[in-house]
N, C-alpha and C positions, 0 to 999 in steps of 0.2 A: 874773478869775483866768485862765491859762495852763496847761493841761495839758504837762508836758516828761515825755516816755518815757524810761526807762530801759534801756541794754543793745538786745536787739534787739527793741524794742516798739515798734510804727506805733498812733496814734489814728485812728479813720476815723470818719468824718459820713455815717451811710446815705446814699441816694439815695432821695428818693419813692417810696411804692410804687406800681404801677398802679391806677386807680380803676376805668378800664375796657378790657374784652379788646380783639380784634384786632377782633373782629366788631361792638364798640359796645355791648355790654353792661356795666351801671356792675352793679361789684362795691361789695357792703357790705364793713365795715369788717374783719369777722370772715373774710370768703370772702377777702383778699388775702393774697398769699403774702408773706410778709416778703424783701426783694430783699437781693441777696448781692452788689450793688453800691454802692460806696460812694468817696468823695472823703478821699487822705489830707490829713490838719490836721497834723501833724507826727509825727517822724520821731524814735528815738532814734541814740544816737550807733553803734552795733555795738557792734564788740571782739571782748574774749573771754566766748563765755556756753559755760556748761557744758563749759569745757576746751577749745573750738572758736574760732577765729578767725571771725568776722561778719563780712562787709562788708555796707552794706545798699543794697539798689537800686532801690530806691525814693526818692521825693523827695515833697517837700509840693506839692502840687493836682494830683498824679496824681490817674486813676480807677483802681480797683482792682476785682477779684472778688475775694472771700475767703471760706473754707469757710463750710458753712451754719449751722455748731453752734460756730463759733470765737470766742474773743475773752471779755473781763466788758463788759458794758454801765454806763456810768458816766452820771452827770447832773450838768452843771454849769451852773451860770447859767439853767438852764430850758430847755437844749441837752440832747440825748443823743449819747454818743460811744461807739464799742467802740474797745479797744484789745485787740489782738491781735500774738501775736510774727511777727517775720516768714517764717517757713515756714507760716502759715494764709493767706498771700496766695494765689494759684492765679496770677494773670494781670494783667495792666499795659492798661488799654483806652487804644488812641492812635486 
């Protein structure tokens, strides 16, 4: 199966989280902070949402920051994806 966004919807694939600090200390499961990094899987088309014109500028295998509280988390095939519109993006990592 194929997740396709609708309108101005991005799907994102986290990124890892860290297992251990800077210092070398391995973090359990519970102690890691869920990372707000993540790789887009695809891209909806824009337009018009909510009376506004979209363009979206983003592309599929950027990396992206996206707010910390943003997005539904979905499951598919034993994958998980957030899909978030795109004004929850914050930033583009090149």
């Amino acid at each position: 199966m194929k997740l396709v966004p609708l309108g101005d919807k991005i799907v994102l694939k986290q990124c890892e989280a860290e297992e251990t600090t800077k210092s070398g200390i391995v973090l359990p499961g519970q102690a890691q902070e869920k990372p707000q990094q993540a790789e887009v899987i695809a891209v909806g088309p824009g337009g018009m949402v909510d009376g506004k014109e979209v363009t979206m500028l983003v592309s599929e295998g950027d990396k992206v920051i996206y707010s910390k509280y943003a997005g539904t988390t979905v499951e598919l095939d034993g994958e998980e994806y957030i899909i978030v519109r795109q004004n929850d993006v914050l930033a583009i990592v090149k």
